[in-house]
C-alpha positions as CSV (number, residue, x, y, z in Angstrom):
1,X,-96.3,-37.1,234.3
2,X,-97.0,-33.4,234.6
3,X,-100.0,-32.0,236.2
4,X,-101.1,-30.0,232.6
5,X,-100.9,-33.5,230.8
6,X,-103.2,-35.6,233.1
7,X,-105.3,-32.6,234.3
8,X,-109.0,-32.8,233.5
9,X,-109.8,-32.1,229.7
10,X,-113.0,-29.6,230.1
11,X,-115.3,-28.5,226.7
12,X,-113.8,-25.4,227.7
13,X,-110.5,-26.4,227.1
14,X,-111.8,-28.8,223.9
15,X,-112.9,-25.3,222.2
16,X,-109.9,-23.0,223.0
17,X,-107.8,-25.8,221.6
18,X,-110.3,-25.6,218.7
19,X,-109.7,-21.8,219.0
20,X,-106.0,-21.8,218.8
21,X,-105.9,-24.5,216.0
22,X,-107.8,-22.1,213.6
23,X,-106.2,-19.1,214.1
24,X,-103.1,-21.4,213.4
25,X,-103.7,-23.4,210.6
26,X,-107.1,-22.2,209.2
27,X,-107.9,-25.4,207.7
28,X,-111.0,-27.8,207.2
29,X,-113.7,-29.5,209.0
30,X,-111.7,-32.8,208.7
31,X,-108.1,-31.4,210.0
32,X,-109.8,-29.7,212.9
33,X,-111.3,-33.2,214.4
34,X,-108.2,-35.0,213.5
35,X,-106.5,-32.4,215.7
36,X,-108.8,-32.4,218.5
37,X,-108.8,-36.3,218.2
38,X,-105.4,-36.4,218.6
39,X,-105.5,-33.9,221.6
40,X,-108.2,-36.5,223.2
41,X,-105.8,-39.2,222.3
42,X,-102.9,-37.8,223.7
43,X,-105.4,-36.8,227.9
44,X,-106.3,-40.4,227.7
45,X,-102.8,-42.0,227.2
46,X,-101.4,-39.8,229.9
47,X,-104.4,-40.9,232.3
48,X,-103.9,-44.4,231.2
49,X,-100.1,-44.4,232.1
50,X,-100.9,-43.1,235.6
51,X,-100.9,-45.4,238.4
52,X,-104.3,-47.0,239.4
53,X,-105.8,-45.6,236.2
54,X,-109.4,-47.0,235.7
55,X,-109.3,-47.8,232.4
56,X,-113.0,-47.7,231.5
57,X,-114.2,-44.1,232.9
58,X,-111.1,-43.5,231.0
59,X,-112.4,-44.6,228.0
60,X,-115.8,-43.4,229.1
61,X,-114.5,-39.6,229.6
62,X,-113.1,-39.9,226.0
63,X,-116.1,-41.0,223.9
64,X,-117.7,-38.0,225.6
65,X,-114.7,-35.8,225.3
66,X,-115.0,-37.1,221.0
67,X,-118.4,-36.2,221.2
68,X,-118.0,-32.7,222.4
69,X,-115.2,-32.0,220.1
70,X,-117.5,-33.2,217.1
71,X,-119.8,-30.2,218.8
72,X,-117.2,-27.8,218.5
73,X,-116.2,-28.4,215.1
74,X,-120.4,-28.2,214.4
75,X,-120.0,-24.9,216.2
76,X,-117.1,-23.0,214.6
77,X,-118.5,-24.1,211.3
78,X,-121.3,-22.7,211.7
79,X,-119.8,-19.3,212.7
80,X,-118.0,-19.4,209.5
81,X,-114.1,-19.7,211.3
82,X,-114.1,-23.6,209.6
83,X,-115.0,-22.8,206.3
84,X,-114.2,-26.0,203.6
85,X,-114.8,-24.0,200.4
86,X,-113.1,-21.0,201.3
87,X,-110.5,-23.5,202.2
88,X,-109.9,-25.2,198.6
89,X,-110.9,-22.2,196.8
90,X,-107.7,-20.7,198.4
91,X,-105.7,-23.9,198.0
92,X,-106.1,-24.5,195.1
93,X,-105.3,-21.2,193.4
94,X,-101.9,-21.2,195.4
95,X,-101.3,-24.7,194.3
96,X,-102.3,-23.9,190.4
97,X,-100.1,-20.9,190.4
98,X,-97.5,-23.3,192.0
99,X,-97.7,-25.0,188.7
100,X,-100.1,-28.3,190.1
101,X,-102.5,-29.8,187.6
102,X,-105.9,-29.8,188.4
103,X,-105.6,-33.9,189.4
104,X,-103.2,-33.0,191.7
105,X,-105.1,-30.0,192.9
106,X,-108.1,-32.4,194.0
107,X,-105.7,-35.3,195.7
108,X,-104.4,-32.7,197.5
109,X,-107.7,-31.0,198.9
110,X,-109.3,-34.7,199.6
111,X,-106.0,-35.7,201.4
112,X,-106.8,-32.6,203.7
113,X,-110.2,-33.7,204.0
114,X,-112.1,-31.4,201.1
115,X,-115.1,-33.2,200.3
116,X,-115.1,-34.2,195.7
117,X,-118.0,-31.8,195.7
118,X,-116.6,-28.8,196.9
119,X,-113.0,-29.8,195.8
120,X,-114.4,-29.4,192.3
121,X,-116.4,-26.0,192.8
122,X,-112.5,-24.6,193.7
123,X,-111.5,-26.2,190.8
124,X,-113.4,-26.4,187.6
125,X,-112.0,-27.6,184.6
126,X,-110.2,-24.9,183.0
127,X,-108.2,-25.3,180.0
128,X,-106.4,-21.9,180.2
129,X,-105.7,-22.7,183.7
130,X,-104.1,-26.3,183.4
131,X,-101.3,-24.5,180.6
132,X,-100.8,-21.8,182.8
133,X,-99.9,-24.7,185.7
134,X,-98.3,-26.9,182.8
135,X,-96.2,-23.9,181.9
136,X,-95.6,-22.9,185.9
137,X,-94.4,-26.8,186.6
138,X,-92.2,-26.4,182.8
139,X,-90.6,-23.3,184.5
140,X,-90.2,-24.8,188.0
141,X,-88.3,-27.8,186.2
142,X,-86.7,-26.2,183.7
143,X,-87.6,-28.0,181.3
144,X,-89.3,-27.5,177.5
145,X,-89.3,-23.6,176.9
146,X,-87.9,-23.0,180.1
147,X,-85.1,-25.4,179.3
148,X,-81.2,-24.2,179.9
149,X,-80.0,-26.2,176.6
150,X,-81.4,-24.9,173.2
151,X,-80.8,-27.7,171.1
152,X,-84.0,-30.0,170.5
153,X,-83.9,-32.9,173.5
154,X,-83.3,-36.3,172.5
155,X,-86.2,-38.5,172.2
156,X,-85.3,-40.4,175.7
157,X,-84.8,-37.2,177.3
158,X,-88.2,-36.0,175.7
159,X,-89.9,-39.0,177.0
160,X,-89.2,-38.4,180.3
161,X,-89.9,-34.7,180.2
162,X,-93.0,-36.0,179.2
163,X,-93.1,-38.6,181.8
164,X,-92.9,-36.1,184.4
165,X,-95.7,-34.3,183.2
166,X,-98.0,-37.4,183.4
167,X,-96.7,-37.9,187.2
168,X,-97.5,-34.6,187.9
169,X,-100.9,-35.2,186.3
170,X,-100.8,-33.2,183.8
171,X,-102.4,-34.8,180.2
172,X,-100.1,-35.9,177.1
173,X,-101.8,-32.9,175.3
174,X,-101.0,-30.7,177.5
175,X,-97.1,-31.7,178.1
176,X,-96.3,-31.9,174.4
177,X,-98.2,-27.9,173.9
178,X,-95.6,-26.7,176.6
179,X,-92.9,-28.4,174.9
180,X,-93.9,-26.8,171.4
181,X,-93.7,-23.5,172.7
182,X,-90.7,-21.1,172.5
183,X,-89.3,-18.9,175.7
184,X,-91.2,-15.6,175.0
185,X,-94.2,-17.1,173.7
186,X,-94.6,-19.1,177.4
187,X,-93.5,-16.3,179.3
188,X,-96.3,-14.1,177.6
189,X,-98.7,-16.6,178.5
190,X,-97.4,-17.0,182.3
191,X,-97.3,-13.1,182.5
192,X,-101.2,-12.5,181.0
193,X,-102.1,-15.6,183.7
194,X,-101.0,-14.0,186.3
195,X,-102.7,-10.3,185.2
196,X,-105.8,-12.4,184.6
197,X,-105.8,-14.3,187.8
198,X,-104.5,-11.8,190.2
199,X,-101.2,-13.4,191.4
């Protein structure tokens, strides 16, 4: 074991590993503990694997080590460099321009730890936004205007065209309007998107 893995985790060290994690990853509230958990995680196991390791100051050091890193999270929060809104606002307009329905939009920002409340503040229902992401996903997959074959698709091949949508979480509706439109009407409509939306 190397002296920098089982040498004494300090607050100090708690915060510029909070510090360096930001400037990294930006990221939320919830990804920052997990990280600083994991660095926790990582000073005890080493400790633990030492010879004559006393198991419960161990454990001891580390519930007190958890509750200083809840302390920094706290901290940088409040300083604005952990920011949870500015987080999924940001997100979310990359994944929507990405061509990712609003469903998927919100699994993905409360898999990262956005909380439903200001997941859905990032990203209100929108109808003009879900084509423009239907029509983004239609382009990304080739498929309905976007399609290489001009000929109308046979109705298995429509079905899972349409199927795709749904797993992308995109509504019937929706799927079946991007496959009604022609090539230069749903690039005119991706092009006005992005002037509208800044991308």
């Amino acid at each position: 074991m190397t002296q920098a893995k089982t040498a004494t985790l300090t607050d100090a060290a708690l915060r510029e590993a909070a510090l360096a994690y930001v400037a990294r990853y930006g990221g939320t509230q919830a990804a920052l503990s997990r990280a600083l958990d994991r660095r926790i995680r990582r000073w005890a196991e080493a400790h633990l694997a030492l010879e004559g390791a006393d198991r419960e100051a161990i454990g001891a050091q580390a519930a007190i080590l958890r509750r200083q890193a809840a302390k920094v999270v706290a901290s940088l929060t409040d300083l604005g460099a952990v920011d949870d809104q500015a987080f999924a606002e940001s997100r979310a307009r990359r994944l929507r321009r990405a061509g990712r329905s609003r469903r998927a939009v919100l699994a993905h920002l409360a898999a990262k730890g956005v909380d439903a409340d200001k997941a859905g503040a990032a990203v209100p229902e929108d109808d003009a936004a879900e084509l423009a992401a239907a029509l983004a996903f239609a382009r990304r997959r080739r498929v309905g205007p976007f399609s290489v074959h001009e000929d109308e698709l046979p109705p298995e091949q429509a079905a899972r065209v349409l199927a795709a949508f749904g797993r992308a979480g995109f509504s019937g509706a929706v799927a079946r309007r991007i496959l009604a439109y022609d090539r230069e009407e749903a690039e005119q409509l991706l092009l006005a998107n992005r002037q509208t939306s800044g991308g």
